[in-house]
N, C-alpha and C positions, 0 to 999 in steps of 0.2 A: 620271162622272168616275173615274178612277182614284186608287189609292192613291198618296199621295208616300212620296218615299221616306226611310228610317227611316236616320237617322247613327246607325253603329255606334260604339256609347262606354256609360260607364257610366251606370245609373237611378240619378239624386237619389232620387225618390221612394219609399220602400220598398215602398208598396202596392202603386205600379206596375210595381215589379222585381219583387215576387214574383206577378203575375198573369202576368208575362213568364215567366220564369222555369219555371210551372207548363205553360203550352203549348207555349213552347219545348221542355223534357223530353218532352211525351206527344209532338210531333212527330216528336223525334232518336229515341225508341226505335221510333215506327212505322213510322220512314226503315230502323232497325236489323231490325225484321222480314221488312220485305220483301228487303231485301238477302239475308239468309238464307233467305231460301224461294223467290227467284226464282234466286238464283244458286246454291245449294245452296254458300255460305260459311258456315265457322265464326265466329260473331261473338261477341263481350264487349263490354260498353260500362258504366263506374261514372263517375259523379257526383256529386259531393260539393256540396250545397246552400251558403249562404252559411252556414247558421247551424250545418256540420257533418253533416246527415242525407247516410246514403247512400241515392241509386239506382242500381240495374245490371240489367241485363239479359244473358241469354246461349245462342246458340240451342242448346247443351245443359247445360257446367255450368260454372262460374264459373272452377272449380279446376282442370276439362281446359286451359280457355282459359290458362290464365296459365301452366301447365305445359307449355303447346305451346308459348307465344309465349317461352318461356324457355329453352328446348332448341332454338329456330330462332336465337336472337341469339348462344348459344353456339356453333350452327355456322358465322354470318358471322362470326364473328368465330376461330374457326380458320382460316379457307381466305380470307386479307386478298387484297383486290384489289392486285396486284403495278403498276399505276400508283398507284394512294395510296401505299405502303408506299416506290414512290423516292420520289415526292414527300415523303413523311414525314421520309425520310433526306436528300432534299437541302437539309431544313428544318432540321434538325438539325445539318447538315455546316456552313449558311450562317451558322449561330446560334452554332457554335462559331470559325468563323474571327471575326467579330466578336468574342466574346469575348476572343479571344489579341490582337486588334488595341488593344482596349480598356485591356487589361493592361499590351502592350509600351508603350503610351503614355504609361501612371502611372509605369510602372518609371522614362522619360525623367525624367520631371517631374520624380521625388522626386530623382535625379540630380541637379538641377538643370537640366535640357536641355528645350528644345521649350516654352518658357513667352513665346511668342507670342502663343499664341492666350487665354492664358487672364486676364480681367480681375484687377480690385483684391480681388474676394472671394472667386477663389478659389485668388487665392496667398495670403490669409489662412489661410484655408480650408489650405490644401498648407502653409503652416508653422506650423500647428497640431496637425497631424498627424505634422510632423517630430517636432517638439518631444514629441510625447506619446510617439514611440518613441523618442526618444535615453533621456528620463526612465527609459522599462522597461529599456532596456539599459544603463543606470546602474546602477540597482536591482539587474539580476541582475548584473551584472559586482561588484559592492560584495557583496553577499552569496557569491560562487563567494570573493573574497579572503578574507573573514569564514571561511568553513569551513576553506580552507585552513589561514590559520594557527590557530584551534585546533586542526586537526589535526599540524600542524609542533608547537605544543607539546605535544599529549598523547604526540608521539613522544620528543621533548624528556624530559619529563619522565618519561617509563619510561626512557629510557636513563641518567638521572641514578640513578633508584633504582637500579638494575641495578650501574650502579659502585661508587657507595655499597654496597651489599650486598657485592659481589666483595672491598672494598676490607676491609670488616668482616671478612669470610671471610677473606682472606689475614691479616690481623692478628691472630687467633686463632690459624692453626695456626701462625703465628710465636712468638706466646708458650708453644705447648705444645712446640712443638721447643725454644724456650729452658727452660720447665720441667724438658724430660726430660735436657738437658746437665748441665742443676745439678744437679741429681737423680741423677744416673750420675756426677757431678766428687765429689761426697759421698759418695758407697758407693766410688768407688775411691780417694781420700785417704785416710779413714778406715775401720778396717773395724771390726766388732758390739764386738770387745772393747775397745776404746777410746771407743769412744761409751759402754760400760757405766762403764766407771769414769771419763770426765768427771761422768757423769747424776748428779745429785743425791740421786736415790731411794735411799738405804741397802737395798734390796733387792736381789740379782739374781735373774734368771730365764735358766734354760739351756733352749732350744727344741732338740726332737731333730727332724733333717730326715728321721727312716729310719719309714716308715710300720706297719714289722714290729715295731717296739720299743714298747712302751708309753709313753705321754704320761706324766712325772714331774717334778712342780713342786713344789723346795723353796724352807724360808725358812728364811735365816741373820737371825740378832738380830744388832745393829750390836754394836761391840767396846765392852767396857766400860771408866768411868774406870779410872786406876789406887789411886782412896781409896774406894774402893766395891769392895765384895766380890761378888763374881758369884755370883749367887745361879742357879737350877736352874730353866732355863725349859723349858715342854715343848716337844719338837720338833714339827711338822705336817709331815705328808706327805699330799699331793693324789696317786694315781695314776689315770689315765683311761686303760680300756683300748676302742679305736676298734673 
Protein backbone atom coordinates (compact mmCIF):
# COMPACT_ATOMS: atom_id res chain seq x y z
CA UNK A 1 0.00 0.00 0.00
CA UNK A 2 1.12 3.14 -0.55
CA UNK A 3 1.58 6.42 1.44
CA UNK A 4 -1.57 8.78 1.69
CA UNK A 5 -1.26 11.80 1.25
CA UNK A 6 -0.08 14.30 3.89
CA UNK A 7 -2.62 18.04 3.86
CA UNK A 8 -0.22 20.73 4.02
CA UNK A 9 -1.17 22.88 7.19
CA UNK A 10 -0.04 23.40 10.45
CA UNK A 11 1.09 20.38 13.51
CA UNK A 12 -1.26 20.68 16.57
CA UNK A 13 0.92 18.38 18.05
CA UNK A 14 4.23 19.66 19.10
CA UNK A 15 6.10 16.30 19.39
CA UNK A 16 4.95 15.67 16.17
CA UNK A 17 6.09 19.14 14.55
CA UNK A 18 9.28 18.91 15.82
CA UNK A 19 10.03 15.28 14.56
CA UNK A 20 8.80 16.92 11.30
CA UNK A 21 10.39 19.60 11.40
CA UNK A 22 13.77 17.83 12.22
CA UNK A 23 13.68 15.71 8.72
CA UNK A 24 12.19 17.97 6.89
CA UNK A 25 15.51 20.34 7.74
CA UNK A 26 18.20 17.39 7.01
CA UNK A 27 16.18 16.77 3.73
CA UNK A 28 15.86 20.71 2.31
CA UNK A 29 19.73 20.97 3.29
CA UNK A 30 20.64 17.60 1.40
CA UNK A 31 18.15 18.87 -1.52
CA UNK A 32 20.61 22.21 -1.00
CA UNK A 33 23.91 20.04 -1.39
CA UNK A 34 23.32 18.38 -4.11
CA UNK A 35 22.16 21.29 -6.14
CA UNK A 36 25.58 22.70 -5.36
CA UNK A 37 27.66 19.97 -6.41
CA UNK A 38 25.63 18.75 -9.36
CA UNK A 39 25.01 22.06 -10.88
CA UNK A 40 28.14 23.82 -9.60
CA UNK A 41 25.58 26.72 -8.00
CA UNK A 42 26.28 29.09 -5.23
CA UNK A 43 23.67 28.27 -2.61
CA UNK A 44 22.69 29.82 1.18
CA UNK A 45 19.88 28.44 2.75
CA UNK A 46 18.86 29.85 6.92
CA UNK A 47 16.12 28.55 8.92
CA UNK A 48 14.90 29.90 11.83
CA UNK A 49 13.23 26.90 14.18
CA UNK A 50 9.80 27.76 15.91
CA UNK A 51 11.53 28.23 19.11
CA UNK A 52 14.24 30.93 17.24
CA UNK A 53 17.43 28.49 16.68
CA UNK A 54 19.17 29.15 13.47
CA UNK A 55 20.04 26.55 10.69
CA UNK A 56 21.91 27.39 7.44
CA UNK A 57 23.81 26.13 5.20
CA UNK A 58 26.12 27.54 2.28
CA UNK A 59 28.19 25.80 -0.45
CA UNK A 60 31.04 28.35 0.47
CA UNK A 61 30.31 31.13 3.02
CA UNK A 62 27.38 32.52 4.39
CA UNK A 63 28.62 36.39 3.98
CA UNK A 64 29.79 35.86 0.18
CA UNK A 65 26.24 34.53 -0.36
CA UNK A 66 24.20 37.49 1.01
CA UNK A 67 26.86 39.94 -0.46
CA UNK A 68 26.31 38.57 -3.96
CA UNK A 69 22.52 38.24 -3.60
CA UNK A 70 22.81 41.96 -2.52
CA UNK A 71 24.72 43.58 -5.22
CA UNK A 72 22.51 41.38 -7.95
CA UNK A 73 19.05 43.04 -6.40
CA UNK A 74 20.96 46.46 -6.65
CA UNK A 75 21.67 45.86 -10.19
CA UNK A 76 17.78 44.78 -11.06
CA UNK A 77 16.74 47.20 -9.74
CA UNK A 78 18.89 50.01 -11.72
CA UNK A 79 18.28 48.85 -15.19
CA UNK A 80 14.00 48.67 -14.47
CA UNK A 81 12.23 46.61 -17.13
CA UNK A 82 10.81 49.59 -19.46
CA UNK A 83 7.16 47.59 -19.58
CA UNK A 84 6.86 47.59 -15.72
CA UNK A 85 8.03 51.13 -15.46
CA UNK A 86 4.96 52.24 -18.21
CA UNK A 87 2.81 50.15 -16.50
CA UNK A 88 3.92 51.69 -13.28
CA UNK A 89 3.38 55.13 -14.75
CA UNK A 90 0.13 54.35 -16.19
CA UNK A 91 -0.74 53.38 -12.54
CA UNK A 92 0.19 56.39 -11.39
CA UNK A 93 -1.37 58.63 -14.32
CA UNK A 94 -4.93 56.50 -13.64
CA UNK A 95 -4.56 57.04 -9.89
CA UNK A 96 -4.12 60.46 -10.26
CA UNK A 97 -6.98 61.30 -12.69
CA UNK A 98 -9.18 59.61 -10.05
CA UNK A 99 -8.04 61.57 -7.61
CA UNK A 100 -8.81 65.21 -9.39
CA UNK A 101 -12.08 63.61 -10.25
CA UNK A 102 -12.62 62.87 -6.64
CA UNK A 103 -11.94 66.24 -5.60
CA UNK A 104 -13.80 68.15 -8.37
CA UNK A 105 -16.76 66.36 -6.98
CA UNK A 106 -16.37 67.54 -3.21
CA UNK A 107 -15.48 70.95 -4.45
CA UNK A 108 -19.48 70.53 -6.13
CA UNK A 109 -20.93 69.23 -3.11
CA UNK A 110 -19.51 71.72 -0.62
CA UNK A 111 -20.95 74.38 -3.32
CA UNK A 112 -23.88 72.99 -2.72
CA UNK A 113 -24.35 71.22 -6.39
CA UNK A 114 -24.48 67.53 -7.48
CA UNK A 115 -26.07 66.22 -3.95
CA UNK A 116 -28.19 63.60 -5.86
CA UNK A 117 -26.36 60.96 -5.33
CA UNK A 118 -25.51 61.32 -1.82
CA UNK A 119 -28.02 59.93 1.09
CA UNK A 120 -29.29 61.34 4.58
CA UNK A 121 -25.85 60.71 6.20
CA UNK A 122 -23.80 62.09 4.23
CA UNK A 123 -25.34 65.41 3.85
CA UNK A 124 -25.01 65.30 7.57
CA UNK A 125 -21.97 64.29 7.25
CA UNK A 126 -21.13 67.47 4.34
CA UNK A 127 -22.93 69.95 6.86
CA UNK A 128 -21.00 69.22 9.45
CA UNK A 129 -18.06 69.90 7.69
CA UNK A 130 -19.60 73.15 6.57
CA UNK A 131 -20.27 74.25 9.71
CA UNK A 132 -16.74 73.33 11.22
CA UNK A 133 -15.19 75.61 8.38
CA UNK A 134 -17.31 78.61 8.59
CA UNK A 135 -16.65 78.28 12.61
CA UNK A 136 -12.57 78.52 11.75
CA UNK A 137 -13.30 81.25 9.28
CA UNK A 138 -15.05 83.05 11.91
CA UNK A 139 -12.32 82.57 14.27
CA UNK A 140 -9.72 83.83 12.05
CA UNK A 141 -11.66 86.73 10.47
CA UNK A 142 -12.68 87.97 14.51
CA UNK A 143 -9.11 87.71 15.51
CA UNK A 144 -7.54 89.59 11.85
CA UNK A 145 -10.30 92.55 13.31
CA UNK A 146 -9.00 92.16 16.96
CA UNK A 147 -5.34 92.95 15.80
CA UNK A 148 -6.44 95.45 13.62
CA UNK A 149 -7.85 97.81 15.83
CA UNK A 150 -5.28 97.54 18.42
CA UNK A 151 -3.24 98.36 16.00
CA UNK A 152 -5.41 101.46 14.68
CA UNK A 153 -5.13 102.41 18.51
CA UNK A 154 -1.61 102.14 19.33
CA UNK A 155 -1.36 104.34 16.23
CA UNK A 156 -4.05 106.42 17.69
CA UNK A 157 -2.57 106.80 20.56
CA UNK A 158 1.18 107.71 19.60
CA UNK A 159 -0.19 110.37 17.53
CA UNK A 160 -2.14 111.95 20.47
CA UNK A 161 1.15 111.88 22.49
CA UNK A 162 3.06 113.37 19.57
CA UNK A 163 0.50 116.41 19.61
CA UNK A 164 0.16 116.73 23.05
CA UNK A 165 4.11 117.08 23.15
CA UNK A 166 4.28 119.60 20.03
CA UNK A 167 1.52 121.30 21.63
CA UNK A 168 3.66 121.58 25.18
CA UNK A 169 6.61 122.44 22.94
CA UNK A 170 4.97 125.47 21.24
CA UNK A 171 3.53 126.62 24.57
CA UNK A 172 6.84 127.00 26.11
CA UNK A 173 8.72 128.81 23.52
CA UNK A 174 5.58 131.14 23.53
CA UNK A 175 6.18 131.97 27.00
CA UNK A 176 9.87 132.54 26.71
CA UNK A 177 9.39 134.88 23.68
CA UNK A 178 6.62 136.56 25.93
CA UNK A 179 9.39 136.48 28.87
CA UNK A 180 12.07 138.03 26.76
CA UNK A 181 9.44 141.06 25.50
CA UNK A 182 8.86 142.04 29.06
CA UNK A 183 12.27 141.73 29.83
CA UNK A 184 13.49 143.99 26.88
CA UNK A 185 9.97 146.61 27.54
CA UNK A 186 11.79 146.99 31.27
CA UNK A 187 15.40 147.77 30.39
CA UNK A 188 14.19 149.98 27.65
CA UNK A 189 11.37 152.00 29.87
CA UNK A 190 13.72 152.18 32.57
CA UNK A 191 17.23 152.33 32.43
CA UNK A 192 20.08 151.25 35.80
CA UNK A 193 19.79 154.64 37.18
CA UNK A 194 16.32 154.77 37.99
CA UNK A 195 15.76 151.47 38.98
CA UNK A 196 18.68 152.51 41.63
CA UNK A 197 17.07 155.20 43.11
CA UNK A 198 13.44 153.60 43.12
CA UNK A 199 15.48 150.25 45.07
CA UNK A 200 15.00 150.37 48.58
CA UNK A 201 18.61 149.31 49.53
CA UNK A 202 20.30 152.62 50.97
CA UNK A 203 23.23 151.42 49.18
CA UNK A 204 24.58 151.93 45.68
CA UNK A 205 26.82 150.10 43.61
CA UNK A 206 28.47 151.50 40.31
CA UNK A 207 29.56 148.46 37.87
CA UNK A 208 32.56 149.49 35.57
CA UNK A 209 31.80 147.72 31.93
CA UNK A 210 35.70 148.51 30.86
CA UNK A 211 37.70 145.24 31.59
CA UNK A 212 41.05 147.48 31.52
CA UNK A 213 39.93 149.50 34.68
CA UNK A 214 39.95 147.83 38.03
CA UNK A 215 36.76 146.56 39.78
CA UNK A 216 35.90 149.29 42.58
CA UNK A 217 33.07 148.92 44.98
CA UNK A 218 32.13 151.60 47.46
CA UNK A 219 29.74 152.19 50.29
CA UNK A 220 28.01 155.44 51.08
CA UNK A 221 26.38 155.44 54.79
CA UNK A 222 22.56 156.82 54.36
CA UNK A 223 22.24 160.60 55.27
CA UNK A 224 21.99 161.45 58.52
CA UNK A 225 18.80 163.03 60.88
CA UNK A 226 19.09 166.62 61.18
CA UNK A 227 19.13 166.32 65.51
CA UNK A 228 21.86 163.96 65.42
CA UNK A 229 25.35 164.94 64.88
CA UNK A 230 27.16 162.97 62.28
CA UNK A 231 29.65 161.31 63.83
CA UNK A 232 32.93 159.87 61.69
CA UNK A 233 32.42 156.65 60.17
CA UNK A 234 35.23 154.83 58.46
CA UNK A 235 35.13 154.66 54.75
CA UNK A 236 35.63 150.96 53.00
CA UNK A 237 36.90 150.42 49.87
CA UNK A 238 36.85 146.90 48.02
CA UNK A 239 39.30 147.10 44.90
CA UNK A 240 39.60 143.78 42.78
CA UNK A 241 42.07 143.95 40.38
CA UNK A 242 40.92 140.91 37.26
Amino acid sequence: MGRGKIVIRRIDNSTSRQVTFSKRRNGIFKKAKELAILCDAEVGLMIFSSTGRLYEYSSTSMKSVIDRYGKAKEEQQAVPNPNSELKFWQREAASLRQQLHNLQEYHRQLKGEDLSRLNAKELQSLENQLETSLRGIRSKKDQLLIDEIHELNRKLQASLFHQENMDLYNKINLMHQENAELHKKIYETEGPSEVNRESPTPYNFAVVENTNVPVQLGLSTPPQQNNIEPSSAPKLGLQLNP
